[in-house]
C-alpha beads as a LAMMPS data file, in Angstrom:
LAMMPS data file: protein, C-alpha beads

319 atoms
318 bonds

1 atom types
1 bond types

-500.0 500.0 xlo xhi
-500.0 500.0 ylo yhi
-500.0 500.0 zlo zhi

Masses

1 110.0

Atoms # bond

1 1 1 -273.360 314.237 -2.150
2 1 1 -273.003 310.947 -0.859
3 1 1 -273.175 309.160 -3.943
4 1 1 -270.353 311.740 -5.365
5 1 1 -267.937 310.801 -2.405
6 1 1 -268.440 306.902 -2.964
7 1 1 -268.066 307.084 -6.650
8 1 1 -264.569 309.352 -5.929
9 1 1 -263.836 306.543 -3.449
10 1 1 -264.201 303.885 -5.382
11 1 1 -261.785 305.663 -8.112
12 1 1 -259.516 306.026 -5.874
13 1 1 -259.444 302.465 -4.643
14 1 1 -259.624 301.267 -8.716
15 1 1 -256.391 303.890 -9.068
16 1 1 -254.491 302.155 -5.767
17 1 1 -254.948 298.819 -7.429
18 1 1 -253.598 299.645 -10.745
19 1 1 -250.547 301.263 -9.409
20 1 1 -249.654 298.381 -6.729
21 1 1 -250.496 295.681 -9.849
22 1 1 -247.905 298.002 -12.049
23 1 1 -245.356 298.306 -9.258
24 1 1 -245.498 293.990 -8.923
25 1 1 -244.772 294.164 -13.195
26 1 1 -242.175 296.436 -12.809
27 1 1 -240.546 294.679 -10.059
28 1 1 -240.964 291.280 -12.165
29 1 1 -239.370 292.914 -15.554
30 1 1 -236.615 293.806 -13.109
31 1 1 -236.180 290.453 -12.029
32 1 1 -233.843 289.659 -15.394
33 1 1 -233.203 293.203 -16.022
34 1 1 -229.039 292.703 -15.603
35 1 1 -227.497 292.677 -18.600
36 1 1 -225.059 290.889 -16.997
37 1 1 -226.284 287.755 -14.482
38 1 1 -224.331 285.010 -12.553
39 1 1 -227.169 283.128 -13.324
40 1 1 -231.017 282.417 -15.053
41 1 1 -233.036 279.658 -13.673
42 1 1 -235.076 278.081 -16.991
43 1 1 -238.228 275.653 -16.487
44 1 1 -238.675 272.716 -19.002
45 1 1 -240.664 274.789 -20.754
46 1 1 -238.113 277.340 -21.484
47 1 1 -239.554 279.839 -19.319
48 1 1 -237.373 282.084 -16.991
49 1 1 -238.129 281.544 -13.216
50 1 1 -236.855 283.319 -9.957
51 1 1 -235.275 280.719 -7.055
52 1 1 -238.693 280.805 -4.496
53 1 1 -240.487 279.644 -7.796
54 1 1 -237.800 276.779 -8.488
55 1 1 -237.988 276.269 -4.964
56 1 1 -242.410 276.045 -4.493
57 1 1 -241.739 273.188 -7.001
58 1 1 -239.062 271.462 -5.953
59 1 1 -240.760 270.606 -2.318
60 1 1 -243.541 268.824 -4.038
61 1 1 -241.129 266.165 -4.834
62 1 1 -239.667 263.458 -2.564
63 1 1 -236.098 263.634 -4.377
64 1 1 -233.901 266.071 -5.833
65 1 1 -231.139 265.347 -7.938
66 1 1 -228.571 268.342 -8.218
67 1 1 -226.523 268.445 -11.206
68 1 1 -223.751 270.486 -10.214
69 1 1 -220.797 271.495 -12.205
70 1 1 -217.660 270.787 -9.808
71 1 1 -215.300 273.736 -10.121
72 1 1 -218.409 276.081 -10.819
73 1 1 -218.826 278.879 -7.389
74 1 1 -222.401 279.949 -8.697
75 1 1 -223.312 276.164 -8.937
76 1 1 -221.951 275.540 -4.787
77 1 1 -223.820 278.559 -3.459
78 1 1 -227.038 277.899 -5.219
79 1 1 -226.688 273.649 -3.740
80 1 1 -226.208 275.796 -0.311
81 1 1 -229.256 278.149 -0.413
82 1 1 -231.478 275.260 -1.886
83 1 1 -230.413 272.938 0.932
84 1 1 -230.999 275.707 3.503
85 1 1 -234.238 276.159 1.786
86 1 1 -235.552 272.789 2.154
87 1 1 -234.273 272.627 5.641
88 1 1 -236.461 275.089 6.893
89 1 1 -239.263 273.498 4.610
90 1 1 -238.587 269.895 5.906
91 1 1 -237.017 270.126 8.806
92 1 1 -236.145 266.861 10.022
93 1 1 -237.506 264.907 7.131
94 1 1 -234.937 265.470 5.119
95 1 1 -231.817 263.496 4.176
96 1 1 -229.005 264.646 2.111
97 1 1 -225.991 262.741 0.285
98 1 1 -223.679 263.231 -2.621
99 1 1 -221.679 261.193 -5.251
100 1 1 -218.836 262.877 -3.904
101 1 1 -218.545 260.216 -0.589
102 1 1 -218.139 257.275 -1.445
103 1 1 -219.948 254.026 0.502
104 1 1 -217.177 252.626 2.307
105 1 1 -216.724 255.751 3.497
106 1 1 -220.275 256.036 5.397
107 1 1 -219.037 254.647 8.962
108 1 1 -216.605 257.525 9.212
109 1 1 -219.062 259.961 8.630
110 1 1 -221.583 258.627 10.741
111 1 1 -218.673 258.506 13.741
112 1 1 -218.225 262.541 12.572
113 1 1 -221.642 263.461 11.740
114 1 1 -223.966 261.847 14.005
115 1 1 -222.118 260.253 16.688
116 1 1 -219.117 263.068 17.303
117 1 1 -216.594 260.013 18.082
118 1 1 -214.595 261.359 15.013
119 1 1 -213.164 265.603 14.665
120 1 1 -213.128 267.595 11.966
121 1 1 -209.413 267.507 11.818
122 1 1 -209.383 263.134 12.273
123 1 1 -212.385 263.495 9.583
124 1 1 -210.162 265.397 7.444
125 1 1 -207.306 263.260 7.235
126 1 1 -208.858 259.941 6.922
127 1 1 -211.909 260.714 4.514
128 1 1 -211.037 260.326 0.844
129 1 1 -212.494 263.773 0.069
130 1 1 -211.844 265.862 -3.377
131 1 1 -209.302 268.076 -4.192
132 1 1 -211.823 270.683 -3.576
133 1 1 -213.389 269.771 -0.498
134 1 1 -214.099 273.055 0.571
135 1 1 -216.586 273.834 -1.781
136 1 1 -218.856 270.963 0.020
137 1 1 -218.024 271.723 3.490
138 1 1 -220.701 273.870 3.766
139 1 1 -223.205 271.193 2.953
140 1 1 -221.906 269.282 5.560
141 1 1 -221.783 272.258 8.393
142 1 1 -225.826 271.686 7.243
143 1 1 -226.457 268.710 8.089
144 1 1 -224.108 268.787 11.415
145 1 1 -225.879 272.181 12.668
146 1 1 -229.559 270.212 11.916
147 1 1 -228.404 266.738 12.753
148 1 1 -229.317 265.252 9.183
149 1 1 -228.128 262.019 7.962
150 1 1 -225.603 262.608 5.072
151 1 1 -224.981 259.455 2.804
152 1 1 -221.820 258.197 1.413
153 1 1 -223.491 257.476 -2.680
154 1 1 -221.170 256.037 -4.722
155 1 1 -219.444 253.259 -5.444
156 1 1 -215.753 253.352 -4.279
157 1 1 -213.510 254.038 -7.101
158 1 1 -211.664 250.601 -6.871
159 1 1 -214.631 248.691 -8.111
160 1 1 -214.899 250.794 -10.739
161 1 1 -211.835 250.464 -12.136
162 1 1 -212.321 246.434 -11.664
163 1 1 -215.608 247.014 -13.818
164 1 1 -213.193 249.353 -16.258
165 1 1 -209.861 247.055 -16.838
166 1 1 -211.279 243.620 -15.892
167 1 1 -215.100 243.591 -17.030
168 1 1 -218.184 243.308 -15.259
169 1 1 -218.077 239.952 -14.878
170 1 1 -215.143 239.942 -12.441
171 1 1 -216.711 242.120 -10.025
172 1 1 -220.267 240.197 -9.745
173 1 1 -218.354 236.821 -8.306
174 1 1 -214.727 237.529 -7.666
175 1 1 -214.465 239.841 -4.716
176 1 1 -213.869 239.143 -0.846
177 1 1 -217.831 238.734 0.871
178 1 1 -217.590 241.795 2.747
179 1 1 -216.651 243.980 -0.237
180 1 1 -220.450 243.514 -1.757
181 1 1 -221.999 245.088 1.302
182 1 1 -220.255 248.777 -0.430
183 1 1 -222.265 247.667 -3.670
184 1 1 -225.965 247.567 -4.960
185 1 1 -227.591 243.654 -5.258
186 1 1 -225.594 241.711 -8.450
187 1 1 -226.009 241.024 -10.707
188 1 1 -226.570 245.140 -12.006
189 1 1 -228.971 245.853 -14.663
190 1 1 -227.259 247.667 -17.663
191 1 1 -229.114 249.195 -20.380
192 1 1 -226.301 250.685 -23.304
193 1 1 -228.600 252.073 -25.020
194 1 1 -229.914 254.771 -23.017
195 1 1 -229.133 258.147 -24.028
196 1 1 -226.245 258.842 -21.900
197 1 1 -224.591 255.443 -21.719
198 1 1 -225.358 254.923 -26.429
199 1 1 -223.643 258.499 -26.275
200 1 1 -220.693 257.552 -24.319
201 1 1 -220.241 254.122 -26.244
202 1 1 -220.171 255.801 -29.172
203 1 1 -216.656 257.577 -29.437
204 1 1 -215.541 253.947 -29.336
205 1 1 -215.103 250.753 -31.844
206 1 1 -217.576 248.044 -31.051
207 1 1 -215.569 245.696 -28.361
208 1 1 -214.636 242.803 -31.032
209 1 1 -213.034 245.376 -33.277
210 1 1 -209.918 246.925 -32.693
211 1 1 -210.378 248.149 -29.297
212 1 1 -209.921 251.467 -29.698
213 1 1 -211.040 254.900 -29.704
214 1 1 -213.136 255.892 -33.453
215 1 1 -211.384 259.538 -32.402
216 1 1 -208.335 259.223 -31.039
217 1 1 -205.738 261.948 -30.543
218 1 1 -202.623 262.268 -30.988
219 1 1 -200.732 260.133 -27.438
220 1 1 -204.010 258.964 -26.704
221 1 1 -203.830 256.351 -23.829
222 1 1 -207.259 254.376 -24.563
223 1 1 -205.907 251.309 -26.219
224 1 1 -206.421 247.902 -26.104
225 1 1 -210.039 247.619 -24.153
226 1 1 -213.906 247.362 -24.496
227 1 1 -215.437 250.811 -25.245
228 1 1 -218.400 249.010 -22.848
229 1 1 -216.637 248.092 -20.013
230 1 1 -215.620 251.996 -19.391
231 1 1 -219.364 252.585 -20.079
232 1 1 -220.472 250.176 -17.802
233 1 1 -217.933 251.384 -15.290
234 1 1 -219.835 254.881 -15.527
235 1 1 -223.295 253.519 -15.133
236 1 1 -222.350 250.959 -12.052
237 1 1 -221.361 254.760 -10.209
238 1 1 -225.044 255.613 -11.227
239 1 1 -226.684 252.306 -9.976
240 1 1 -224.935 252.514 -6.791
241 1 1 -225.646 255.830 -6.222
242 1 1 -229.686 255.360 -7.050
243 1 1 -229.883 252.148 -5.135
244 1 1 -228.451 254.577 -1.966
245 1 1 -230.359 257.310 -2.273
246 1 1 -233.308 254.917 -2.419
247 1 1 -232.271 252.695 1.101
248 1 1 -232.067 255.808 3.007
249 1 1 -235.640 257.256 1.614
250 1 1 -239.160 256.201 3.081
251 1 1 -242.228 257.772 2.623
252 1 1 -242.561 261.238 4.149
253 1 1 -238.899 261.333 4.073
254 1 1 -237.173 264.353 1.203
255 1 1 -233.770 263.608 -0.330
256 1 1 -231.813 265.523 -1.785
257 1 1 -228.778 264.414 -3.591
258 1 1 -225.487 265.987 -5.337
259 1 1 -223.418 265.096 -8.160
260 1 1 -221.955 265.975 -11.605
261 1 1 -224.398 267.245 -13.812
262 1 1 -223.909 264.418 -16.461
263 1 1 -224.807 261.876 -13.656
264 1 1 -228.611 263.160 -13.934
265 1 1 -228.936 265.228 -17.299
266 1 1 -231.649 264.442 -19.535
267 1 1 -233.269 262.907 -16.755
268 1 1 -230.761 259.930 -17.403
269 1 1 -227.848 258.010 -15.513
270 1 1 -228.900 258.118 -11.653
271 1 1 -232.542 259.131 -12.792
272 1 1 -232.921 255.930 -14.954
273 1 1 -231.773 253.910 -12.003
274 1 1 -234.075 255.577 -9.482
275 1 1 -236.976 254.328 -11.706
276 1 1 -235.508 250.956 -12.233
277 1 1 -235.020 250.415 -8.655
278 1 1 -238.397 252.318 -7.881
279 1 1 -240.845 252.913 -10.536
280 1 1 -243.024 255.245 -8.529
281 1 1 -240.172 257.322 -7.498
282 1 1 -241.051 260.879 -7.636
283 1 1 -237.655 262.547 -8.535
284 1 1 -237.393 266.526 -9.690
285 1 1 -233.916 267.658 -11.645
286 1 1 -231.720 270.532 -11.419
287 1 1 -228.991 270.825 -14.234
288 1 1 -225.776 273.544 -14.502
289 1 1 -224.355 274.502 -17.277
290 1 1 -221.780 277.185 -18.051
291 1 1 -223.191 279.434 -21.064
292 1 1 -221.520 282.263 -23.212
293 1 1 -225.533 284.166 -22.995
294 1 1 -227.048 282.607 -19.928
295 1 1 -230.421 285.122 -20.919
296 1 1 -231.076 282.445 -23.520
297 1 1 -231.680 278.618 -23.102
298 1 1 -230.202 276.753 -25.817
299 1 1 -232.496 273.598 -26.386
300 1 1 -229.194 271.214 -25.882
301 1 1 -229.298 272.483 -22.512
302 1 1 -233.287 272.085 -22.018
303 1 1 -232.332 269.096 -19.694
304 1 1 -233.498 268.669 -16.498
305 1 1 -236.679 270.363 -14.289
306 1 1 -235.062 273.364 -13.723
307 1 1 -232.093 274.334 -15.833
308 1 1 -229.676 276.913 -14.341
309 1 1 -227.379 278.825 -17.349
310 1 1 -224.562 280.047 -15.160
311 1 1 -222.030 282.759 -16.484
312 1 1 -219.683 280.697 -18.589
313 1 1 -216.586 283.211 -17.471
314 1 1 -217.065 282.604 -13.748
315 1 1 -213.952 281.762 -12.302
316 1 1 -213.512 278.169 -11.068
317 1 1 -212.691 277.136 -7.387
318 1 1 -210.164 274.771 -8.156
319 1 1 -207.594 273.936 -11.596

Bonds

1 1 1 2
2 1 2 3
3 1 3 4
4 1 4 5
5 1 5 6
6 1 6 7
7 1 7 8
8 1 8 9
9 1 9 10
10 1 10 11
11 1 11 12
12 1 12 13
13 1 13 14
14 1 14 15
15 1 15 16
16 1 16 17
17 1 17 18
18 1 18 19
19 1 19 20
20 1 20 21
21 1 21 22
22 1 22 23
23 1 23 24
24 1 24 25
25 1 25 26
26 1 26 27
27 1 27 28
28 1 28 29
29 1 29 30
30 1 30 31
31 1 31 32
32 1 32 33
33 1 33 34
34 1 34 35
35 1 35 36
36 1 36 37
37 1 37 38
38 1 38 39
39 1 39 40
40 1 40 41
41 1 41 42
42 1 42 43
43 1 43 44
44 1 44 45
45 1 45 46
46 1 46 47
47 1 47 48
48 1 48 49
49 1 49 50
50 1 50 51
51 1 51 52
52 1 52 53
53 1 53 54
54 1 54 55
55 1 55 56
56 1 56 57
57 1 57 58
58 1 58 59
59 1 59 60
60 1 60 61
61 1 61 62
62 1 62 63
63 1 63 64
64 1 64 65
65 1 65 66
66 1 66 67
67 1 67 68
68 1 68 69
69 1 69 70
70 1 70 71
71 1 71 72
72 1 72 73
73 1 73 74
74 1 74 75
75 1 75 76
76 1 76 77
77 1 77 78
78 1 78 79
79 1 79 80
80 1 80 81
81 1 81 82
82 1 82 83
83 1 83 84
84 1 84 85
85 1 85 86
86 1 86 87
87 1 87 88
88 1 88 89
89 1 89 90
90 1 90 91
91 1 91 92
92 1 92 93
93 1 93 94
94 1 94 95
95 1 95 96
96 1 96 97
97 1 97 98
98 1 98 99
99 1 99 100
100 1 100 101
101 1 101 102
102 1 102 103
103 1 103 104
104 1 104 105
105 1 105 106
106 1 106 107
107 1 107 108
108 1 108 109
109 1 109 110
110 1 110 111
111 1 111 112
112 1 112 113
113 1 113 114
114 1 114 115
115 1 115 116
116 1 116 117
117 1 117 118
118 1 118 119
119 1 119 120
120 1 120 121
121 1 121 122
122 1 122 123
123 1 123 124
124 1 124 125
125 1 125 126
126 1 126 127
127 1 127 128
128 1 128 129
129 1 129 130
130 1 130 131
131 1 131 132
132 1 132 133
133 1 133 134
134 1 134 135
135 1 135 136
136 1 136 137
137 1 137 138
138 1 138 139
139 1 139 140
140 1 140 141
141 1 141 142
142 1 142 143
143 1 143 144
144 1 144 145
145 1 145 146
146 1 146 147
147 1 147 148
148 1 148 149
149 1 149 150
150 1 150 151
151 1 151 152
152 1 152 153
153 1 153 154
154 1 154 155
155 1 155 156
156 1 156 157
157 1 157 158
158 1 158 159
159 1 159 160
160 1 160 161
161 1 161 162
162 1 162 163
163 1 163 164
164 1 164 165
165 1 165 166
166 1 166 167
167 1 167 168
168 1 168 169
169 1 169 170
170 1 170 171
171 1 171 172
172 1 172 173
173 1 173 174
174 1 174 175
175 1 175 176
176 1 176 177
177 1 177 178
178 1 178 179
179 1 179 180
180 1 180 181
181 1 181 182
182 1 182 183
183 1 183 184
184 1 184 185
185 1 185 186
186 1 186 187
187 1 187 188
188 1 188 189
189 1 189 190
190 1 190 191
191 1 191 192
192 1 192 193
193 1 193 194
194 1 194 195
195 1 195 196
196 1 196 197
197 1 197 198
198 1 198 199
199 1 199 200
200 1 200 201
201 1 201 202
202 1 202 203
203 1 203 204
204 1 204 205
205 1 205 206
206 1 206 207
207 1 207 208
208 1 208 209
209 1 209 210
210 1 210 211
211 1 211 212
212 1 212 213
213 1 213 214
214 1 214 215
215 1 215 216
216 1 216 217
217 1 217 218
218 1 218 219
219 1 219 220
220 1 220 221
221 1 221 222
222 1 222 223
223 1 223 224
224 1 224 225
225 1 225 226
226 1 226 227
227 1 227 228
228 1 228 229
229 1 229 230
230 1 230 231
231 1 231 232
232 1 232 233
233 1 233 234
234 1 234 235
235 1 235 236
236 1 236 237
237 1 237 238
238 1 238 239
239 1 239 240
240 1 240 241
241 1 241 242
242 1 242 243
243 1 243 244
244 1 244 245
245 1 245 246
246 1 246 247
247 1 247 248
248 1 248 249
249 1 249 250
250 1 250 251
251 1 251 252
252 1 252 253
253 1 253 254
254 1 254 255
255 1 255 256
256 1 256 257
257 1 257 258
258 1 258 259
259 1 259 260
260 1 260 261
261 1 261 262
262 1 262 263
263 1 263 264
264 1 264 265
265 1 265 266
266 1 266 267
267 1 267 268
268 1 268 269
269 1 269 270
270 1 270 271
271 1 271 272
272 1 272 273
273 1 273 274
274 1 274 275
275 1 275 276
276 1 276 277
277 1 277 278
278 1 278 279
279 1 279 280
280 1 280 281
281 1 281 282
282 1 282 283
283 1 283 284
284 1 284 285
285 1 285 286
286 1 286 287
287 1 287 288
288 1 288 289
289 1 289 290
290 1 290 291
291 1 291 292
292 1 292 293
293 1 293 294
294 1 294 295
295 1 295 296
296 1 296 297
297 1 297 298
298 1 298 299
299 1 299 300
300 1 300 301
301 1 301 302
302 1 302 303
303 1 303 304
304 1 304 305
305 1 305 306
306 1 306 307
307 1 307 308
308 1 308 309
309 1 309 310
310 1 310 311
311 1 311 312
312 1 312 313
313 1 313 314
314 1 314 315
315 1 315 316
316 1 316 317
317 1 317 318
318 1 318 319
């Protein structure tokens, strides 16, 4: 009799299993189930992943590089929960920035961030913040509810368009002292033939041609300069921003960084400058992209870590 009631318990317990393990399938199937996402988070390997899974991987790293699409409200939130994310994973350890603030714009925010000498409203109106602002308000209510450093990246816009119109050249020896202290050690490494940069010089005549564009439309304003200087005025923004996000990392320390989604596709542009600055740098990617079937990964868009196809008929937050 005994043996009878173990055997019908052990059945039992065998049965319990095998339902729970089918109830953990069918909630997985249902985990891409709508025919009709926002969005589908996509490994290297092609594979379909859920957020906590993105997430287990991406604290493993000591910097994340967020390629955002600007206008994109899918793209926003998800920088929002992943930030919130690695707050409560890092707590204090971690350090956030974006190629949206630009370096000689860092005192300000420190006086509004860290020191309160500054108000939203006299942030506001002297910050050179985008059209959209809004969208990346939230990232800073972040760091201001945690007290996290937040890092002006990039390279103010001026120096840029020195690089652009004058050359390279101009910038390394030709500007007032104080301006190099908004700038990453001259003279900057450029390498034209990586992907991003040999893709961007392409569209253009070499420099001691004709000057202009190999496709150029109809009223098209892009006359009369080198095809490298606009690609080298691309890659200083990368540089700078690298060479940044690197001086306000140390060990144990978890950075997470935001910009356009061309500045770190393909593990390129910023990425190619955190290993030139750093070899050992251990970076992890995210890349957006807008897609007409975001429950397929087309291998163009196989470009980063963790590749997230967002609804390509999602309204945008700004024109």
């Amino acid at each position: 009799m005994n043996r009878f009631v173990n055997v019908l318990l052990l059945l039992l317990l065998i049965s319990n299993l095998t339902e729970a393990k089918d109830k953990r399938k069918k909630k997985d199937d249902k985990l891409y189930s709508n025919d009709l996402p926002a969005y589908v988070i996509y490994n290297k390997e092609g594979q379909k992943v859920s957020f906590s899974q993105m997430m287990d991987d991406l604290y493993k790293h000591d910097i994340c590089l967020f390629g955002e699409m600007h206008d994109d409200p899918i793209a926003h939130w998800l920088e929002k929960m992943v930030t919130e994310s690695l707050v409560k994973e890092k707590g204090q350890q971690l350090v956030m920035g974006g190629e949206m603030w630009e370096t000689d714009q860092q005192l300000l925010m420190d006086e509004f961030m860290q020191y309160g000498y500054v108000d939203k409203r006299a942030y506001v109106e002297s910050a050179k913040n985008w059209p959209n602002f809004r969208d990346y308000k939230p990232l800073l209510g972040i760091a201001l509810r945690n007290n996290l450093k937040f890092v002006c990246t990039n390279i103010p816009r001026r120096y840029a368009k020195v690089v652009y119109k004058k050359s390279m050249e101009y910038l390394t020896d030709s500007l007032p002292k104080a301006a190099y202290q908004y700038l990453p050690p001259m003279p900057i490494h450029f390498d034209l033939s990586q992907p991003a940069y040999a893709k961007m010089l392409s569209v253009f005549a070499p420099d001691d041609s004709t000057h202009t564009p190999k496709k150029q439309g109809k009223g098209n304003p892009m006359t009369a300069f080198k095809g490298s200087n606009l690609v080298k005025a691309q890659a200083i923004k990368d540089a700078t921003m690298a060479y940044n996000i690197l001086q306000n990392w140390e060990e144990g320390k978890y950075f997470i960084h935001y910009n356009g989604t061309y500045h770190s596709k393909n593990w390129d542009s910023i990425y190619y400058y955190l290993k030139h600055y750093k070899t050992q740098a251990d970076i992890v990617t995210i890349h957006c992209w807008g897609a007409d079937n975001n429950l397929e990964l087309p291998e163009a868009e196989n470009a980063a870590d963790f590749n997230i196809m967002i609804a390509e008929t999602m309204p945008a937050t700004y024109d």
